[in-house]
Every structure is written in structure tokens, then in C-alpha cells.
PQR file of N, CA, C, O and H, with PARSE charges and radii, in Angstrom:
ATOM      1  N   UNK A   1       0.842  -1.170   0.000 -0.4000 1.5000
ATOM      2  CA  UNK A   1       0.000   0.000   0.000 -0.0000 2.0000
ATOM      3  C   UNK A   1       0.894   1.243   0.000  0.5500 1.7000
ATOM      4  O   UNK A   1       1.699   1.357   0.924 -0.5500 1.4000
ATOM      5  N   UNK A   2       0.830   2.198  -0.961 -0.4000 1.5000
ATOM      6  CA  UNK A   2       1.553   3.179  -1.121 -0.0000 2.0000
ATOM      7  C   UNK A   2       0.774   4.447   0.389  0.5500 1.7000
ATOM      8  O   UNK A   2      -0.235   4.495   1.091 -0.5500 1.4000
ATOM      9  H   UNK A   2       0.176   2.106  -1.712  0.4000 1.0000
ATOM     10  N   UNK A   3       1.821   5.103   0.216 -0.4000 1.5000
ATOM     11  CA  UNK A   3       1.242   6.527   1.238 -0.0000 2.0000
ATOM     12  C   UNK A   3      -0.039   7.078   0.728  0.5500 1.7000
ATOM     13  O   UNK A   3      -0.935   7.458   1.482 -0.5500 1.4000
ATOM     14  H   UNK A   3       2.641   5.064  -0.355  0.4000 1.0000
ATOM     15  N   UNK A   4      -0.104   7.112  -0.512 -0.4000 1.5000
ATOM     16  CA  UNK A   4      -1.028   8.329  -1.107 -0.0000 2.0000
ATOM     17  C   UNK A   4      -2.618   7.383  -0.559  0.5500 1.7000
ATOM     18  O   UNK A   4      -3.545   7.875   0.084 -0.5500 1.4000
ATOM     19  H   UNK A   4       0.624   6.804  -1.125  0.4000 1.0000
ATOM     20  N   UNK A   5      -2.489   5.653  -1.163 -0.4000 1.5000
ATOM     21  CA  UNK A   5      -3.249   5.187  -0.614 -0.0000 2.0000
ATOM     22  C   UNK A   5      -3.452   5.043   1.449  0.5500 1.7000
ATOM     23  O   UNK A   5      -4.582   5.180   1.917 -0.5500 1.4000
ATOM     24  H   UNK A   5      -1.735   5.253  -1.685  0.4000 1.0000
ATOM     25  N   UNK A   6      -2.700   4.875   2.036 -0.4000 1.5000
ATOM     26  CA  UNK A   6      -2.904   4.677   3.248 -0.0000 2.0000
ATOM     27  C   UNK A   6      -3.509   6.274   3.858  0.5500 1.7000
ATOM     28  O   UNK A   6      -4.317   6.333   4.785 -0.5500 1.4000
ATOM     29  H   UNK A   6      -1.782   4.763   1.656  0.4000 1.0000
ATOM     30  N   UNK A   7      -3.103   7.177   3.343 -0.4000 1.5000
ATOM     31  CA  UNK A   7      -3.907   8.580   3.506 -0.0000 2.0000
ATOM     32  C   UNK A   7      -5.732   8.378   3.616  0.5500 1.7000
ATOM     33  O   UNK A   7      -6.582   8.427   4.505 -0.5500 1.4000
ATOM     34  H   UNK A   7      -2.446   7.129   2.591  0.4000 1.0000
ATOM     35  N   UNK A   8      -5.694   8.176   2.404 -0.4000 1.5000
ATOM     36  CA  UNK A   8      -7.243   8.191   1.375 -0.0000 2.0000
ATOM     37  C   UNK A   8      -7.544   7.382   2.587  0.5500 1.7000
ATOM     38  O   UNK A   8      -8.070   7.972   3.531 -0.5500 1.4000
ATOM     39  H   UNK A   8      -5.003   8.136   1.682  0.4000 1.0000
ATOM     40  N   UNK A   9      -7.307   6.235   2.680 -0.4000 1.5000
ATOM     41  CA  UNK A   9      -8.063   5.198   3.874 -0.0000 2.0000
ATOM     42  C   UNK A   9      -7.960   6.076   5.359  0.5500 1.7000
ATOM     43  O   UNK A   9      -9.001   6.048   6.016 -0.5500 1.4000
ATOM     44  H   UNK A   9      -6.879   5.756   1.913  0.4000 1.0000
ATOM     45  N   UNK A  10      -7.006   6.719   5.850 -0.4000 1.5000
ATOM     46  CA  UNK A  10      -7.337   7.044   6.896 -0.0000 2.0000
ATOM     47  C   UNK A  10      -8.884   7.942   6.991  0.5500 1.7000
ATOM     48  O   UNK A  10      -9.943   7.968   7.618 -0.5500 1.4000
ATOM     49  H   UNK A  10      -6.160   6.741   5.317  0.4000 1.0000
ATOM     50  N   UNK A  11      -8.077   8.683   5.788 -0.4000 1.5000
ATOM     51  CA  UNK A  11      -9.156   9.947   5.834 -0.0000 2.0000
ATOM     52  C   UNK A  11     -10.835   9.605   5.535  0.5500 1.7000
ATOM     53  O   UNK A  11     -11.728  10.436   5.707 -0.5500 1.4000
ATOM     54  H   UNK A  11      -7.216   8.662   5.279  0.4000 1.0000
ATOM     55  N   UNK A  12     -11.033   8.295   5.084 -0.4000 1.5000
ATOM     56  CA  UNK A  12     -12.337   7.834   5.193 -0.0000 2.0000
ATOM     57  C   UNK A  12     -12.605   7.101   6.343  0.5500 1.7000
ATOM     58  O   UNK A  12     -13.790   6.820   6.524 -0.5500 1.4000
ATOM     59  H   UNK A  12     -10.308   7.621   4.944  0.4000 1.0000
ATOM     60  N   UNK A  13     -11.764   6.708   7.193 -0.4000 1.5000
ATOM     61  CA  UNK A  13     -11.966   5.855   8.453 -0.0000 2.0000
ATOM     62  C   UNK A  13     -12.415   7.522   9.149  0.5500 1.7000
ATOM     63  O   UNK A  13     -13.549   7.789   9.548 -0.5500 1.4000
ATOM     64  H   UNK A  13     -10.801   6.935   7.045  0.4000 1.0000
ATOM     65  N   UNK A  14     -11.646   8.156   9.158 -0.4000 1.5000
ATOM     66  CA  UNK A  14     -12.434   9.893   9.911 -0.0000 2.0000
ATOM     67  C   UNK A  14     -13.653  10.468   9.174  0.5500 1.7000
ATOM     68  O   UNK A  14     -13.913  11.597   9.591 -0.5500 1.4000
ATOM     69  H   UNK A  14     -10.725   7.939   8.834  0.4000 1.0000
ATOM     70  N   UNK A  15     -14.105  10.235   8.646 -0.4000 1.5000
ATOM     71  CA  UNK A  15     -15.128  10.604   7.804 -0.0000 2.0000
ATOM     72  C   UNK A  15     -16.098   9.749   8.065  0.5500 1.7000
ATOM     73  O   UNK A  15     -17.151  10.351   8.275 -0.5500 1.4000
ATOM     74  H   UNK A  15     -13.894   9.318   8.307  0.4000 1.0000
ATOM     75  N   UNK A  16     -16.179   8.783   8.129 -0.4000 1.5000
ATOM     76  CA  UNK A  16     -17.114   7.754   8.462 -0.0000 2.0000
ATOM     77  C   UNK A  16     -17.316   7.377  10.091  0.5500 1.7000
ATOM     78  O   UNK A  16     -18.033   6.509  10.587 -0.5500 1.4000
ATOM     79  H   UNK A  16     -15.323   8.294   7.959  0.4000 1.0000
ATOM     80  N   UNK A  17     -16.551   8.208  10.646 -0.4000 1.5000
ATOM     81  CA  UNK A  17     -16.341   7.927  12.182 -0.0000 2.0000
ATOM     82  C   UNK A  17     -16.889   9.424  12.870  0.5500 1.7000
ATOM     83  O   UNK A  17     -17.394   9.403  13.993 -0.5500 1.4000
ATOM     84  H   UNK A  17     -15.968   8.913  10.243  0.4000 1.0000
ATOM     85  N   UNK A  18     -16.763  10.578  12.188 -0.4000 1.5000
ATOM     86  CA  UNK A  18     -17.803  11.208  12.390 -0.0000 2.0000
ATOM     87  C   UNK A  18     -19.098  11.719  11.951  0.5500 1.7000
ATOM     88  O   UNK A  18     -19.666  12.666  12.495 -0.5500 1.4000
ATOM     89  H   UNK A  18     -16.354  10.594  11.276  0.4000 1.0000
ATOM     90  N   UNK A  19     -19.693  10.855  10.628 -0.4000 1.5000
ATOM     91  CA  UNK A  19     -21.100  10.576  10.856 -0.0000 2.0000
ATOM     92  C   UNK A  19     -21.379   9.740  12.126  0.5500 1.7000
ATOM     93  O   UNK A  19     -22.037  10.079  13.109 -0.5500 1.4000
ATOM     94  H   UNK A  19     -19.231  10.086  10.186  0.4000 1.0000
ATOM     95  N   UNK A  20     -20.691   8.486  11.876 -0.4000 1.5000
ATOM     96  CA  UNK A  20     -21.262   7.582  12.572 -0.0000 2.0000
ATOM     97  C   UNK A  20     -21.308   8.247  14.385  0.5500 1.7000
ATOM     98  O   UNK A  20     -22.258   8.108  15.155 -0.5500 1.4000
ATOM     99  H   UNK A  20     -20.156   8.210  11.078  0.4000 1.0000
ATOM    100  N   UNK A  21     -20.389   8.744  14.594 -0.4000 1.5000
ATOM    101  CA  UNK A  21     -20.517   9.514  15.723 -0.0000 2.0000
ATOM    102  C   UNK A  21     -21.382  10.439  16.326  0.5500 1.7000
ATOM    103  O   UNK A  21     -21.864  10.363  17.457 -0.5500 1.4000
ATOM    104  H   UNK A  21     -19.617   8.857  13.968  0.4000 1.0000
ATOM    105  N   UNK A  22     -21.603  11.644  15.177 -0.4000 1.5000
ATOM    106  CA  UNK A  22     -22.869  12.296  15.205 -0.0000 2.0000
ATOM    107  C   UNK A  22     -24.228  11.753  14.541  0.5500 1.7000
ATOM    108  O   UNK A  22     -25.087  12.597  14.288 -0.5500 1.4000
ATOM    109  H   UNK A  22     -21.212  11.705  14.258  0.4000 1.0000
ATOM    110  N   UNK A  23     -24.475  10.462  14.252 -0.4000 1.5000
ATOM    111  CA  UNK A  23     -25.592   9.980  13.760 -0.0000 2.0000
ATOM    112  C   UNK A  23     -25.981  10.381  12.279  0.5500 1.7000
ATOM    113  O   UNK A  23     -26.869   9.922  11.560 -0.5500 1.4000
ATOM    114  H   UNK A  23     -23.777   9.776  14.458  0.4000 1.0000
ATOM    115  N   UNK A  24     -24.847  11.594  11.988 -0.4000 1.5000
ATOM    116  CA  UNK A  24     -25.299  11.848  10.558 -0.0000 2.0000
ATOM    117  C   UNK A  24     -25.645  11.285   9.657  0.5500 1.7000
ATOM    118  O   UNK A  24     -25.384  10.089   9.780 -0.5500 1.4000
ATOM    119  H   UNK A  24     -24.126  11.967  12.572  0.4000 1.0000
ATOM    120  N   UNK A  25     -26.263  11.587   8.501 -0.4000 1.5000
ATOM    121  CA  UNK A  25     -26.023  11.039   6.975 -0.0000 2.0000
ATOM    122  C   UNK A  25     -25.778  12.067   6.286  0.5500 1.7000
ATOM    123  O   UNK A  25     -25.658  13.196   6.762 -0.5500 1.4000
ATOM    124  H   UNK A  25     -26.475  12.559   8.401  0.4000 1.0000
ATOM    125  N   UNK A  26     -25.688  11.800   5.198 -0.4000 1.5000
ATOM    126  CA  UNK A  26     -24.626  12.981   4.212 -0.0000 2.0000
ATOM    127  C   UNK A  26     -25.498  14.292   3.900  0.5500 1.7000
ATOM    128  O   UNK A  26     -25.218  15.471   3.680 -0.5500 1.4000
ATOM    129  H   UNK A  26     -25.785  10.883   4.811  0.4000 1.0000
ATOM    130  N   UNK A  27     -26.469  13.680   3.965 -0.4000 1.5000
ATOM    131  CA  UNK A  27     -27.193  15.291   3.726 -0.0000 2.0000
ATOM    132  C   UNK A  27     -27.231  16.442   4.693  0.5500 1.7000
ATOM    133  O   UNK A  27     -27.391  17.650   4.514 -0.5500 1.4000
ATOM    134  H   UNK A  27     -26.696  12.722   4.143  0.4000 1.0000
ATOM    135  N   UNK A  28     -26.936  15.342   6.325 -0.4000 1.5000
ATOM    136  CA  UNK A  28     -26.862  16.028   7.092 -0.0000 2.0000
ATOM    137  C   UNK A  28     -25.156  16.703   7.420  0.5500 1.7000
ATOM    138  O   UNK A  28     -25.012  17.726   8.090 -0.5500 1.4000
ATOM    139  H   UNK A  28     -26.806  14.361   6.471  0.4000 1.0000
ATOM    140  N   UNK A  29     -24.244  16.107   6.960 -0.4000 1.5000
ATOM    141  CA  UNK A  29     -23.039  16.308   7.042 -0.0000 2.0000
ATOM    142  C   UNK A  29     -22.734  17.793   5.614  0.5500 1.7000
ATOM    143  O   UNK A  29     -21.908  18.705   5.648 -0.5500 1.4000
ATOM    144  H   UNK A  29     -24.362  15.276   6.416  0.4000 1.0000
ATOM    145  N   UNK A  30     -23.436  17.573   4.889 -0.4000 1.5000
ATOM    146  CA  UNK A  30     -23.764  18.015   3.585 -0.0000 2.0000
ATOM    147  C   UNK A  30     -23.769  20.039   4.476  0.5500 1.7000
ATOM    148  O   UNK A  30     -22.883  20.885   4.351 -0.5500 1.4000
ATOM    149  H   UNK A  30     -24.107  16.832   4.862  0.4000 1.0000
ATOM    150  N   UNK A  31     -25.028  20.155   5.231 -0.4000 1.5000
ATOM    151  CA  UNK A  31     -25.670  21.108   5.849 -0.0000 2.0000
ATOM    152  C   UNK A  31     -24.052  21.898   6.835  0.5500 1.7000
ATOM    153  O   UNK A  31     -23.496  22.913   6.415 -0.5500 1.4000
ATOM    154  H   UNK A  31     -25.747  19.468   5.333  0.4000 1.0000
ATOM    155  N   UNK A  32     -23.805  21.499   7.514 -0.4000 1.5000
ATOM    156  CA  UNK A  32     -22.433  21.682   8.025 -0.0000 2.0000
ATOM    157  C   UNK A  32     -21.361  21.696   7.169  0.5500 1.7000
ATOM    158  O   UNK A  32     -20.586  22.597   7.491 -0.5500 1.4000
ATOM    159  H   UNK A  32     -24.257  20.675   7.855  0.4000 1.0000
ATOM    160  N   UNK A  33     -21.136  21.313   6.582 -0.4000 1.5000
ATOM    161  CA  UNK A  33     -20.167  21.748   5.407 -0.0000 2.0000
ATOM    162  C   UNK A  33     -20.542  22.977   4.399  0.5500 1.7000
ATOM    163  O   UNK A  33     -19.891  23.842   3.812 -0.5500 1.4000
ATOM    164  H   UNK A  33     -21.765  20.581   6.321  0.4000 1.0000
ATOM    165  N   UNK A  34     -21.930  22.614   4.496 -0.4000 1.5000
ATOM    166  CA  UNK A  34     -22.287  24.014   3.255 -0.0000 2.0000
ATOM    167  C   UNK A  34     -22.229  23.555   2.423  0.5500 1.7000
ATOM    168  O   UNK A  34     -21.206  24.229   2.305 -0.5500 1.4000
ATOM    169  H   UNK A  34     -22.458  21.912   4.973  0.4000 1.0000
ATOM    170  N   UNK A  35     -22.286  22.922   1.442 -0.4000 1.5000
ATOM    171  CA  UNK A  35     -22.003  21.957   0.379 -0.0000 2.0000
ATOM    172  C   UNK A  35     -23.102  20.793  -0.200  0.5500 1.7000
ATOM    173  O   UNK A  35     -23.813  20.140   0.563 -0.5500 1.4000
ATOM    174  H   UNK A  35     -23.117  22.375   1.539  0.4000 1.0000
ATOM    175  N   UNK A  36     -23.114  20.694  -1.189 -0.4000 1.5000
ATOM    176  CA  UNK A  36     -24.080  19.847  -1.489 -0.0000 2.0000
ATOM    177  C   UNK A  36     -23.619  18.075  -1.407  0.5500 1.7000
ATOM    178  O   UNK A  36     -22.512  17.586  -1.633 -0.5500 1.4000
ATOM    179  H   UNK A  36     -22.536  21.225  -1.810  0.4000 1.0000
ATOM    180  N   UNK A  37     -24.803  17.433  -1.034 -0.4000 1.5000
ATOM    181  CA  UNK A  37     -24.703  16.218  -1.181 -0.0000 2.0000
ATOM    182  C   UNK A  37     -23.754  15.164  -2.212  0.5500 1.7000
ATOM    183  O   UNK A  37     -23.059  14.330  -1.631 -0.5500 1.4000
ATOM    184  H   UNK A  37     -25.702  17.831  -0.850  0.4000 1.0000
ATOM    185  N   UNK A  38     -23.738  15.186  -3.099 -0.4000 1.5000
ATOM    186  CA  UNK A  38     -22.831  14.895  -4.180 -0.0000 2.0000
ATOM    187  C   UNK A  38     -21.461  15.197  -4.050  0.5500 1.7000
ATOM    188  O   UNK A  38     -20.515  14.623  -4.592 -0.5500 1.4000
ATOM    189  H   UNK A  38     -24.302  15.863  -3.571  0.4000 1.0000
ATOM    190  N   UNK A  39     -21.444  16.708  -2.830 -0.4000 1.5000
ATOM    191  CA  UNK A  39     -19.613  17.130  -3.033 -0.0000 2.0000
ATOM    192  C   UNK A  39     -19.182  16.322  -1.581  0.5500 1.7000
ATOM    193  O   UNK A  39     -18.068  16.307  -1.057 -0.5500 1.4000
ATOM    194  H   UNK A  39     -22.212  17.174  -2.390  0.4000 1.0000
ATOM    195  N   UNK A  40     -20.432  15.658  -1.109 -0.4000 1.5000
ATOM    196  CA  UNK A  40     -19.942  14.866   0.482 -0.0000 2.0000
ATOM    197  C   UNK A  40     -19.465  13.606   0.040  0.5500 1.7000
ATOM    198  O   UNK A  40     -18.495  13.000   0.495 -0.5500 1.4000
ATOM    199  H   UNK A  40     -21.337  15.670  -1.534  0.4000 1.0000
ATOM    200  N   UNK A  41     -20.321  13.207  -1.005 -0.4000 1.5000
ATOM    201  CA  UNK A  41     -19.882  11.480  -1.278 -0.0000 2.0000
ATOM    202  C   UNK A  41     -18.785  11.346  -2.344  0.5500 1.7000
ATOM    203  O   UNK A  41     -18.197  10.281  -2.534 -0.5500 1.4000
ATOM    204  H   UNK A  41     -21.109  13.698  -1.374  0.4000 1.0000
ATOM    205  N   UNK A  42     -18.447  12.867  -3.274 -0.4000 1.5000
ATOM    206  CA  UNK A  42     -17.116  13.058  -3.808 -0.0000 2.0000
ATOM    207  C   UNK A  42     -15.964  13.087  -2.695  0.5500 1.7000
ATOM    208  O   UNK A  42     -15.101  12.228  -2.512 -0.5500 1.4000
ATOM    209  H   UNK A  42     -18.924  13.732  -3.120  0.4000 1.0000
ATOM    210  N   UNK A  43     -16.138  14.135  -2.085 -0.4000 1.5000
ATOM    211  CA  UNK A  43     -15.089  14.408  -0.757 -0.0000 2.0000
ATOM    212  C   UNK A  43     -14.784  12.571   0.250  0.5500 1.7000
ATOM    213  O   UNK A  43     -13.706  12.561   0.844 -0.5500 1.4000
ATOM    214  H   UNK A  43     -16.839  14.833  -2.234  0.4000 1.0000
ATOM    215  N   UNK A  44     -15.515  11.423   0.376 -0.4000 1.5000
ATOM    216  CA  UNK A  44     -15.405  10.756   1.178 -0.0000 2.0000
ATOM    217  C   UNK A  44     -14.420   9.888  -0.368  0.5500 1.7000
ATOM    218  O   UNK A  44     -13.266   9.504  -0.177 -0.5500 1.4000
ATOM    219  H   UNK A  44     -16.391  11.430  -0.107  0.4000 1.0000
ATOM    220  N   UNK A  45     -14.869   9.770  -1.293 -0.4000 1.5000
ATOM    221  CA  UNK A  45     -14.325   8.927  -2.494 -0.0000 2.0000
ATOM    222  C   UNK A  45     -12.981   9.677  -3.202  0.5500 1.7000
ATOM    223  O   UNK A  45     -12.370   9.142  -4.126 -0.5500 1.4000
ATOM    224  H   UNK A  45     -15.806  10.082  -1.448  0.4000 1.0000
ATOM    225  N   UNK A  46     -12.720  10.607  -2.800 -0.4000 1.5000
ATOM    226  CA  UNK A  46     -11.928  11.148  -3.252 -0.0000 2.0000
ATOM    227  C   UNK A  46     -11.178  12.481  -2.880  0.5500 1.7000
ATOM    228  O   UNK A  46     -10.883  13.473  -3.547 -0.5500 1.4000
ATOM    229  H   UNK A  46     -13.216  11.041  -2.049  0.4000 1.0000
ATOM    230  N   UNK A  47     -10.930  12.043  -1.238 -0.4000 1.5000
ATOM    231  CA  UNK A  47     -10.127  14.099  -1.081 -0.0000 2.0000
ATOM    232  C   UNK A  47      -8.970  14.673  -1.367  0.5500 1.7000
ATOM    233  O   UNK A  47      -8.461  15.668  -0.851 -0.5500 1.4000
ATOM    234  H   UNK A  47     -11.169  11.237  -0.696  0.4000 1.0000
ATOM    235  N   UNK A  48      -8.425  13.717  -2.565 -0.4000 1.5000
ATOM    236  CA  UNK A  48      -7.770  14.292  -3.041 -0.0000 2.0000
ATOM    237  C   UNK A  48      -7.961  15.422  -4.143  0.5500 1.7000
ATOM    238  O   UNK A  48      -7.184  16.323  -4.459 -0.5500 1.4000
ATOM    239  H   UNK A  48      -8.839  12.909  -2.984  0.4000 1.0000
ATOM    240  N   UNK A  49      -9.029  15.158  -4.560 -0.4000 1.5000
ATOM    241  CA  UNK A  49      -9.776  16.094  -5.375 -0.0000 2.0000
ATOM    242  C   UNK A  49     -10.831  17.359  -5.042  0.5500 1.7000
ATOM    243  O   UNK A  49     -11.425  18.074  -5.849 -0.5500 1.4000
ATOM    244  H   UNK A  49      -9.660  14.425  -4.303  0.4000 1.0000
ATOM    245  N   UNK A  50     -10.862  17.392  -3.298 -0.4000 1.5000
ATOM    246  CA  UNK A  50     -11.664  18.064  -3.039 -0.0000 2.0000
ATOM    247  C   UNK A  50     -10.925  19.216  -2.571  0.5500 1.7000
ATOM    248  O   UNK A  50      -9.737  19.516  -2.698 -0.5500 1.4000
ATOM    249  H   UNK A  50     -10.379  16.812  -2.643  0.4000 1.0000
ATOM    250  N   UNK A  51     -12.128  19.934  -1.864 -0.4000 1.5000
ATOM    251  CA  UNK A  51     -11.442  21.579  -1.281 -0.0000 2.0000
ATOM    252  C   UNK A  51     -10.755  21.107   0.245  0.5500 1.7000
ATOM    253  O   UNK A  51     -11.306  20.413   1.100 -0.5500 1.4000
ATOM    254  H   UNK A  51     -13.092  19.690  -1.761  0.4000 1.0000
ATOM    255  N   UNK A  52      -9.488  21.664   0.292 -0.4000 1.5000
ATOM    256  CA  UNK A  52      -8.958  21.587   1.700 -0.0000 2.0000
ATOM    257  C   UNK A  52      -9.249  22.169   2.596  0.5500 1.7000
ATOM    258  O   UNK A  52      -8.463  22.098   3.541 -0.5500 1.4000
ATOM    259  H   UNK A  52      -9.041  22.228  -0.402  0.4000 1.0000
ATOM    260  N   UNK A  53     -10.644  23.129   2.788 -0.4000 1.5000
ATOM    261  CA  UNK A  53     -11.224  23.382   3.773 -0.0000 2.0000
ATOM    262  C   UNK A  53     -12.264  22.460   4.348  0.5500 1.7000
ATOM    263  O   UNK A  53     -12.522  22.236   5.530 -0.5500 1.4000
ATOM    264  H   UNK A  53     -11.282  23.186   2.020  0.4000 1.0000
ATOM    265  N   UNK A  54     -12.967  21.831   2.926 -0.4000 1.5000
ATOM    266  CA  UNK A  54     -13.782  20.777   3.617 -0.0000 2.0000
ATOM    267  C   UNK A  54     -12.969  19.587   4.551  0.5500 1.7000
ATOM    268  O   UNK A  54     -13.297  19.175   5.663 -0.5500 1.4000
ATOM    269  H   UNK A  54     -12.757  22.013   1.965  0.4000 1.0000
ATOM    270  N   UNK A  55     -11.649  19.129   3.608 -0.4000 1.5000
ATOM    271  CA  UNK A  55     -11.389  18.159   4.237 -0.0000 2.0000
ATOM    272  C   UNK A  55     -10.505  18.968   5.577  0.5500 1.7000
ATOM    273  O   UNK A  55     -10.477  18.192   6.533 -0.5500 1.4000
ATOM    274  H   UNK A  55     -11.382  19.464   2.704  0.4000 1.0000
ATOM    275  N   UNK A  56     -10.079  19.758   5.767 -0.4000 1.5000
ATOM    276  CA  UNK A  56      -9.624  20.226   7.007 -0.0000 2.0000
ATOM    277  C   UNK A  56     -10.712  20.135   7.772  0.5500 1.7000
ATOM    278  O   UNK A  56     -10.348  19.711   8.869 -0.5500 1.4000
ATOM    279  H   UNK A  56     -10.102  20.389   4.991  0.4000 1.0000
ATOM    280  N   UNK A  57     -12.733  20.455   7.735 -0.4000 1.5000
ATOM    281  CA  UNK A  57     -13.544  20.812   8.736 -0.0000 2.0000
ATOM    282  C   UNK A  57     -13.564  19.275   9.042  0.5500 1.7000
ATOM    283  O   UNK A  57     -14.022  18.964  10.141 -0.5500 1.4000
ATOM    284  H   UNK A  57     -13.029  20.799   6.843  0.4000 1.0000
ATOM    285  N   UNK A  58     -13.141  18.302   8.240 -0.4000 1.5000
ATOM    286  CA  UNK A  58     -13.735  16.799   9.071 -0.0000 2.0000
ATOM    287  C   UNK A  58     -12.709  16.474   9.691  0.5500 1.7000
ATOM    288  O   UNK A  58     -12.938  15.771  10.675 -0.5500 1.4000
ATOM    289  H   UNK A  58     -12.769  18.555   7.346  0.4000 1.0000
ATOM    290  N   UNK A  59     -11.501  16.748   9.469 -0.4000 1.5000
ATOM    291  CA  UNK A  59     -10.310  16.292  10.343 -0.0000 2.0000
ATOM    292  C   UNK A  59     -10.791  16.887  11.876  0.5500 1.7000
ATOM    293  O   UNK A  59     -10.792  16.141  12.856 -0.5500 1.4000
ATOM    294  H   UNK A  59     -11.315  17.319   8.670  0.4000 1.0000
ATOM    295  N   UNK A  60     -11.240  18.473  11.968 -0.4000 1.5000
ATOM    296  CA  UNK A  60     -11.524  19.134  13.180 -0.0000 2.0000
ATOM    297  C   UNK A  60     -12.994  18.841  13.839  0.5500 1.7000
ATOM    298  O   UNK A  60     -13.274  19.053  15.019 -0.5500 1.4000
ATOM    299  H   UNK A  60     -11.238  19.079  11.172  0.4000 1.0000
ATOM    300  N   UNK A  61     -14.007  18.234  12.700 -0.4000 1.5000
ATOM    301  CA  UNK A  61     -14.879  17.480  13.505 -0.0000 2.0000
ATOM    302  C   UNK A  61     -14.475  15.941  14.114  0.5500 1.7000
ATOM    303  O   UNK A  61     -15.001  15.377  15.073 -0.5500 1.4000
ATOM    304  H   UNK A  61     -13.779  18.062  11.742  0.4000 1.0000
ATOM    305  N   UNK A  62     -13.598  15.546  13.425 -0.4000 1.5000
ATOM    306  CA  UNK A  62     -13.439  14.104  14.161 -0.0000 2.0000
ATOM    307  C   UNK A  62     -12.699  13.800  15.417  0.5500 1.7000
ATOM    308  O   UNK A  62     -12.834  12.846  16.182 -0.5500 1.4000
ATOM    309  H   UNK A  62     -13.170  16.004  12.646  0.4000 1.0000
ATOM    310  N   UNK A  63     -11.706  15.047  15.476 -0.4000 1.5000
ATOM    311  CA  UNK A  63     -11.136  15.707  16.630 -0.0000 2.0000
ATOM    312  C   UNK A  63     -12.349  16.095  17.761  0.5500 1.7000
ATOM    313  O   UNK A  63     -12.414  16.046  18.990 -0.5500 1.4000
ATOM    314  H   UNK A  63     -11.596  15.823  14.854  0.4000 1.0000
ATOM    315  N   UNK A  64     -13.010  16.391  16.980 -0.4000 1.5000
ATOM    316  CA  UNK A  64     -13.968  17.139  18.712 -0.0000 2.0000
ATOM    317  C   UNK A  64     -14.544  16.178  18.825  0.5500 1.7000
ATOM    318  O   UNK A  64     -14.790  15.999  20.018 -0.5500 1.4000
ATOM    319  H   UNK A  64     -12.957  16.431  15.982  0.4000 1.0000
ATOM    320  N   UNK A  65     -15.216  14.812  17.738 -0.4000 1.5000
ATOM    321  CA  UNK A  65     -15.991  13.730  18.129 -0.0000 2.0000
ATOM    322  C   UNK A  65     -15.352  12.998  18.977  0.5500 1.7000
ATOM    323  O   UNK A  65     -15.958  12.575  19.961 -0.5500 1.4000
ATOM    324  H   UNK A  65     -15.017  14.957  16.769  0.4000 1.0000
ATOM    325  N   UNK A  66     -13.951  12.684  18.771 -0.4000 1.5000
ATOM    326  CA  UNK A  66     -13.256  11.305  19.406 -0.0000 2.0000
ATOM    327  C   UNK A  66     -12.754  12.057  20.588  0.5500 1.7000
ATOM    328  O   UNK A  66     -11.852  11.509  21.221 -0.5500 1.4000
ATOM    329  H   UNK A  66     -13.459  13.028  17.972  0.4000 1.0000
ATOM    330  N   UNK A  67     -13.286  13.503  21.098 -0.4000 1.5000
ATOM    331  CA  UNK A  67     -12.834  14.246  22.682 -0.0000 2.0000
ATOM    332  C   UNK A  67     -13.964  14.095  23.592  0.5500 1.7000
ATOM    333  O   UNK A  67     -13.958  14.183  24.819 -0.5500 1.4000
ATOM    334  H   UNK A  67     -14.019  13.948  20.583  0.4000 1.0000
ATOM    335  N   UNK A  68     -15.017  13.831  22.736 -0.4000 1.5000
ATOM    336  CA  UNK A  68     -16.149  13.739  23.551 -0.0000 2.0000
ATOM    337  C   UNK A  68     -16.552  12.274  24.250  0.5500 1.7000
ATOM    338  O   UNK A  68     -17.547  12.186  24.969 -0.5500 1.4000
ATOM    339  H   UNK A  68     -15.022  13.759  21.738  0.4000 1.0000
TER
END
């Protein structure tokens, strides 16, 4: 497994760990991001392609999920 891949996997193990944390689903994760539905299930499939603010707000939500 290269880096670029072991990234991508972390960063969906945090992504999926704070829906599952806050009970979300994407539409609701969607609403907090500001962003539409489609750019949540792009952003989880692919952040390498997405905006680095979104993927910075889930790094800092998964941070406050896994403090609580």
C-alpha cells in the first residue's frame, strides 16, 4: 500500500467515524459543510480532489468527536 493510498483510507476511516458519531447522513453532514450532497460522497471517495477546507472541517470534527 503506497502513502497516497494509506492517507485516502485514513481519511475515510475519519469521515465515516464522524457521521457515525454524530448519527449523521450525508445530507446532514452536507448542511455543516455548506455543500451539497454529491460534493460529500465526492469528498469521502476522493479528497484528493476536493477543497482543503472541507477536508480540514472533518479532520476538526473528528477531533472534537473522538474528545467527547
Amino acid at each position: 500500500m503506497t502513502g497516497t493510498e494509506k492517507a485516502r483510507l485514513d481519511f475515510q476511516d475519519r469521515f465515516d467515524a464522524v457521521k457515525n458519531r454524530n448519527g449523521w447522513t450525508n445530507k446532514d453532514l452536507a448542511k455543516v459543510l455548506k455543500v451539497s450532497t454529491v460534493t460529500v460522497s465526492r469528498l469521502r471517495s476522493n479528497p484528493f480532489g476536493a477543497s482543503g477546507r472541507n477536508v480540514m472541517t472533518i479532520h476538526a470534527l473528528y477531533e472534537e468527536a473522538m474528545s467527547r
